[in-house]
N, C-alpha and C positions, 0 to 999 in steps of 0.2 A: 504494500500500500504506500500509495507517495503523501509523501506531510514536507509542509514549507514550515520552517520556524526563524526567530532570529538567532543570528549565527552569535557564540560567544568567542571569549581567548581562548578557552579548552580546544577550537573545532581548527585552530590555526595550521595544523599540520592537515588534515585534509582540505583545507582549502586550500593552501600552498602546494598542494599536489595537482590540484584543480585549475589551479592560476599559472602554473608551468607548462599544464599541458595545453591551455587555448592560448597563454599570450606570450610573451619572446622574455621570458623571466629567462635567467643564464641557469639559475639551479635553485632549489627547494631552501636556501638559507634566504634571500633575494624576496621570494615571493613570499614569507615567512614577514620581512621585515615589511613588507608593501602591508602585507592585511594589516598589521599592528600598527601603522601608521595609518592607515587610511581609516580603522575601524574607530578613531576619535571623532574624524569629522565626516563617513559615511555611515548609511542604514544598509547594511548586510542581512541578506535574507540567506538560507540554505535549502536546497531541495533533498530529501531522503526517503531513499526505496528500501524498502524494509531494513530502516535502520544504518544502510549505507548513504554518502552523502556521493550525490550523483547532480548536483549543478546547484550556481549562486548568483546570486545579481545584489547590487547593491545601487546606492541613488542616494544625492545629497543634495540641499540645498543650495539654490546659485541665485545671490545677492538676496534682497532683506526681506523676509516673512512678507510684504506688502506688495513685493513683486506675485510672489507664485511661482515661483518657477523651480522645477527639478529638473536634474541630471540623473540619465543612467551612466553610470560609471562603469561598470563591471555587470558581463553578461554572459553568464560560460555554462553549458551544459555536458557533460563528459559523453563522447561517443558511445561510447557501450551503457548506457542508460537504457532500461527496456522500453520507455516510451519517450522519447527526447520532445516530441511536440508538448506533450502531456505537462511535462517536467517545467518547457521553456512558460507555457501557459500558467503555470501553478503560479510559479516566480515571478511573474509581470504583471499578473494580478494581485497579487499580494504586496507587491512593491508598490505598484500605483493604489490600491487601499489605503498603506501607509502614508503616503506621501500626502493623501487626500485626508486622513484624519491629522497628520502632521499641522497644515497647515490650518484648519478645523479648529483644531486645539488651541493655536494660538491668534482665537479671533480671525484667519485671511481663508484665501480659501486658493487650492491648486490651480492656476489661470492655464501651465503650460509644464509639457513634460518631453525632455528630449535626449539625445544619444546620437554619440558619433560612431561612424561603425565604418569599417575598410570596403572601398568602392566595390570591391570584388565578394564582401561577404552575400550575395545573392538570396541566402535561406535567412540569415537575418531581416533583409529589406521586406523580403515576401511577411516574412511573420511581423514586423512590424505595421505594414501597411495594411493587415487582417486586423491589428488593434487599432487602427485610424489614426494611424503614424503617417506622415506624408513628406518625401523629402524636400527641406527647403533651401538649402545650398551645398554645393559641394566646396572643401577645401582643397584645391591644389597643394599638392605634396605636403600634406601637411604634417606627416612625423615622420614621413621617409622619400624623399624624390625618386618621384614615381610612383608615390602612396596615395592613391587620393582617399578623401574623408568626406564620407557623407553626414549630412545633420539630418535627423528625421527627427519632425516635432507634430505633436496635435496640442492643439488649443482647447479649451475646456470654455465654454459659453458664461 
């Protein structure tokens, strides 16, 4: 059975395994120190199939409660997951929940939600544009020439 929960310090080592194998971490000390820095001023969800932790997203506020706006930061589903759509669904709904009681909480409310994602990740664009993700600019080489970076954002009414 898949359950999404928030991720604690304890889960550092399987998400450090998770975060090497989707993004260009050099080795498991690297991405070890990235979640423990990021997990101060990100919201870390975890996905778990029968108690195994098989994908993560995370999302953090970007500039001041009155704006609205979130970032997905981190968005990794480990291949051999037995349902990988299932998993990516869990976690982007439950992200954007959060983000939506986040902002709730403190008096505003989520106007906008968005993520950078590698021009060539194609299965991400499709899943996002299925959640009413719509790409709105692309970045020219933006963390590696020749990389390009898409923005895919939806507006909330």
């Amino acid at each position: 059975m898949l359950t999404v929960r928030k991720a604690i310090a304890e889960d550092a080592d399987h998400i450090a395994e998770i975060l090497k194998a989707k993004y260009s971490f050099p080795n498991i000390q690297e991405a070890k120190a990235i979640f423990a820095y990021e997990r101060e001023y990100h919201h870390f969800r975890v996905a778990l199939d029968a108690g195994r932790m098989v994908g993560l997203i995370s999302w953090r506020q970007q500039g001041t409660l009155a704006h609205g706006v979130a970032e997905v930061t981190r968005f990794a589903v480990l291949k051999d997951a037995l349902d990988p759509i299932q998993v990516k669904e869990l976690l982007f709904d439950a992200a954007l929940a959060e983000a939506e009681n986040h902002y709730e909480r403190h008096g505003s409310r989520l106007r906008k939600i968005f993520s950078l994602i590698h021009a060539d990740n194609r299965r991400l664009q499709t899943f996002y544009a299925n959640k009413g993700l719509h790409q709105e600019a692309v970045l020219k080489d933006h963390f590696r020439l020749g990389q390009d970076e898409l923005v895919f954002s939806r507006f909330f009414a």
